[in-house]
C-alpha positions in Angstrom: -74.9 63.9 -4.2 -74.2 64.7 -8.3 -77.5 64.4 -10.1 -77.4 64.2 -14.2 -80.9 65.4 -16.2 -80.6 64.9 -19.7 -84.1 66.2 -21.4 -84.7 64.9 -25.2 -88.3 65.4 -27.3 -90.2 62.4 -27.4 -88.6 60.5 -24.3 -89.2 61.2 -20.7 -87.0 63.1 -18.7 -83.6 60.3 -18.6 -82.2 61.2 -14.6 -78.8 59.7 -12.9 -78.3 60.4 -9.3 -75.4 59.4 -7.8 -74.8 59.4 -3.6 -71.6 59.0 -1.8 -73.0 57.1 1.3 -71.5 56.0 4.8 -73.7 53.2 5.4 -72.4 52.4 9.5 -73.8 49.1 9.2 -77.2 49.9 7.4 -78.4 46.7 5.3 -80.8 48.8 3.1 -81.1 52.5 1.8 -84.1 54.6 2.3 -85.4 56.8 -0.4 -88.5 59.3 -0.8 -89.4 61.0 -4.3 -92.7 63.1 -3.9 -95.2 63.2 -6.7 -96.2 66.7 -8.4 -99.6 66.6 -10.0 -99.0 63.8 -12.5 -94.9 64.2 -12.4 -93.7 61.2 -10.9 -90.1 59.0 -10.4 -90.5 55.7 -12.4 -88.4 52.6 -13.6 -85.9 53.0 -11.0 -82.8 50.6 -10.9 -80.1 50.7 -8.5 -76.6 50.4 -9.1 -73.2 49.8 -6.9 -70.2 50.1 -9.8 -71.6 47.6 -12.4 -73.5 45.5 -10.1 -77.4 46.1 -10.3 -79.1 46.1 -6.6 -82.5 45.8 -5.9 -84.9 48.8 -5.8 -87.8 47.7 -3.7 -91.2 50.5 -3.5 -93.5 51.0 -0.6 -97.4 50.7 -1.5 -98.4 54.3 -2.6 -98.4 56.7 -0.1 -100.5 59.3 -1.9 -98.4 62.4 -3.1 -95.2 60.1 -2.7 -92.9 57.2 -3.8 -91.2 55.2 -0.9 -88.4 52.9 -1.8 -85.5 51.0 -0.4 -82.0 49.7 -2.0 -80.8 46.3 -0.5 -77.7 46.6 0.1 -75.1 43.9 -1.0 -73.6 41.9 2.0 -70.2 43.2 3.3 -71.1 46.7 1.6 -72.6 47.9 4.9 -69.5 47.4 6.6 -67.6 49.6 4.5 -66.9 53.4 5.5 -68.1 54.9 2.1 -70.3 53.3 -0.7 -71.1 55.6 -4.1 -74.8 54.6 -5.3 -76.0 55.6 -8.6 -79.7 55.8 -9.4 -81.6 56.1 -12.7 -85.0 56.5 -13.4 -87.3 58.4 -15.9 -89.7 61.2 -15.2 -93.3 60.8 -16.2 -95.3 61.9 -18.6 -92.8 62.9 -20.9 -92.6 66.8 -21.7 -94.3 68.6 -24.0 -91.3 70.0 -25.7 -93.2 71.4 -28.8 -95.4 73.9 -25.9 -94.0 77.7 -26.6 -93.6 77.8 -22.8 -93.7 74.9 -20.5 -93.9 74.1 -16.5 -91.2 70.6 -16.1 -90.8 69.1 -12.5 -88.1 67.0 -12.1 -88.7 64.7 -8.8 -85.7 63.4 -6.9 -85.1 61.0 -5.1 -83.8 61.8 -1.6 -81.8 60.0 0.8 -83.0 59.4 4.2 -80.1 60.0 6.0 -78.9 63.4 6.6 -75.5 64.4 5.4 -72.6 64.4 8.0 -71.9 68.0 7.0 -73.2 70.9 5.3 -70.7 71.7 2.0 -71.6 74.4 -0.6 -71.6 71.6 -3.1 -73.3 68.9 -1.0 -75.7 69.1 -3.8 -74.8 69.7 -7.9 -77.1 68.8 -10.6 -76.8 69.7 -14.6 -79.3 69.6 -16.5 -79.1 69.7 -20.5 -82.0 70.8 -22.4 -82.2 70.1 -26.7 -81.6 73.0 -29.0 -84.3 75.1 -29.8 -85.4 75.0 -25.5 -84.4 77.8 -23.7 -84.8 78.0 -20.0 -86.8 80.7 -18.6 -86.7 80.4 -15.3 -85.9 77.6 -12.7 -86.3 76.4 -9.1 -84.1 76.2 -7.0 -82.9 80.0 -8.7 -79.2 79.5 -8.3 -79.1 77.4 -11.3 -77.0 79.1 -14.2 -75.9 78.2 -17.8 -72.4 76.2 -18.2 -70.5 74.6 -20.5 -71.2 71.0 -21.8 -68.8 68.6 -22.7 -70.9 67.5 -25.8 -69.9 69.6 -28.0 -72.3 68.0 -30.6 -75.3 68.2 -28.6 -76.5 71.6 -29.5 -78.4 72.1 -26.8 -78.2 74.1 -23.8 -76.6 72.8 -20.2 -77.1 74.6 -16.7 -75.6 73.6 -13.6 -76.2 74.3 -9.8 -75.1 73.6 -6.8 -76.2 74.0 -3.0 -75.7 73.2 0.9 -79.0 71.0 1.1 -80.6 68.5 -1.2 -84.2 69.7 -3.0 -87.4 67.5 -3.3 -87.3 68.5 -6.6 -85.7 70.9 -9.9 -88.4 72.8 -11.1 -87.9 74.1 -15.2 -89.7 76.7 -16.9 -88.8 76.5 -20.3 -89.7 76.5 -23.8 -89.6 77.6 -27.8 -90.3 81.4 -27.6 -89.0 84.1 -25.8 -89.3 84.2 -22.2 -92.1 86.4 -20.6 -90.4 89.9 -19.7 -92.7 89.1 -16.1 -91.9 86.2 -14.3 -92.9 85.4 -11.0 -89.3 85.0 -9.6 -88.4 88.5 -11.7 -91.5 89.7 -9.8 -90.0 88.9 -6.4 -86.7 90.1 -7.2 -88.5 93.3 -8.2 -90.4 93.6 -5.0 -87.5 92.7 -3.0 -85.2 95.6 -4.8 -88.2 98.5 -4.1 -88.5 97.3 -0.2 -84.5 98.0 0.1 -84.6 100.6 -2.1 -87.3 102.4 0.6 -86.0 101.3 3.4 -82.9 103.2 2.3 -84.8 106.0 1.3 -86.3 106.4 5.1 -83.5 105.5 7.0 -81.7 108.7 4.8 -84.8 110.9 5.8 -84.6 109.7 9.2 -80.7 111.0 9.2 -81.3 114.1 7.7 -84.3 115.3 10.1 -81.7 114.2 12.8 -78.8 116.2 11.5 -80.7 119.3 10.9 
């Protein structure tokens, strides 16, 4: 699963995911995007190559978006099928915010991968110039290059062994805050290690002597 975020002022959030699929004789695709306050998956279309499929959505399930693509007939027969979805992310960002919170939903498969790769999930995202990313969820996410070498703008990629509910951005104009709340944990984390190591040393001292 490759998933594309392209983030532009004055649009909402433009996202292209893209599945390589066995479908073992399935005649539809399950999907579930979860909703984040007001942060929601919308205007989905489904696509097989150049050929549009339907995307059909469940009645609101509260704090989540159920949908299913129909598959084309003789497409379930076959022993791999690439999918590409696009949809928007609403409300559009407040990009002109010094600092700002962005959720980016996704839309998740229903069907468990047949193995676990390092790379069974990689997004990029691209953010405009002037944005600069503060922190992120998941954490692995780092900056890398973009092909668009006109865009200005900054692109981070990331990759992992499972596929998230969702990309969480904190981002914005200004400097980042020299405390975040991931910095925070990595803080913590570092001064647990740091005196556990501190009384395991003791402890082999007091035995030595």
């Amino acid at each position: 699963m490759t998933v594309e975020a392209r983030i532009v002022g004055g649009q909402p959030v433009a996202i292209s995911m893209s599945y390589l699929l066995r479908p073992a004789g399935a005649p539809a695709v399950p999907f579930t995007a979860l909703r984040f306050g007001e942060t929601r998956a919308a205007n989905v279309r489904a696509f097989v190559g150049d050929r549009e499929l339907s995307f059909r959505t469940a009645p609101a399930a509260g704090s989540r978006l159920d949908g299913r693509v129909e598959l084309p007939p003789g497409s379930s027969a076959v022993e791999r099928l690439r999918l590409r979805l696009v949809y928007e992310v609403l409300p559009e960002p407040d990009l002109a915010a010094e600092r700002f919170t962005l959720a980016l939903p996704l839309l998740v498969v229903g069907w468990p991968p047949a193995e676990t790769r390092p790379e069974t999930f990689a997004a990029t995202v691209h953010l405009p110039a002037g944005i600069a990313l503060h922190a992120a969820f998941p954490s692995q996410i780092a900056p890398g290059e973009s092909v668009e070498r006109t865009a200005g703008g900054g692109t981070y990629r990331l990759a992992l062994p499972v596929v998230p509910a969702l990309i969480r951005l904190r981002a914005g104009s200004g400097e980042p805050p020299l405390l975040t709340a991931e910095r925070a944990v990595d803080a913590v984390a570092v001064a647990l290690l740091l005196g556990l190591a501190a009384a395991g040393w003791r402890r082999l001292r007091e035995a030595l002597a």
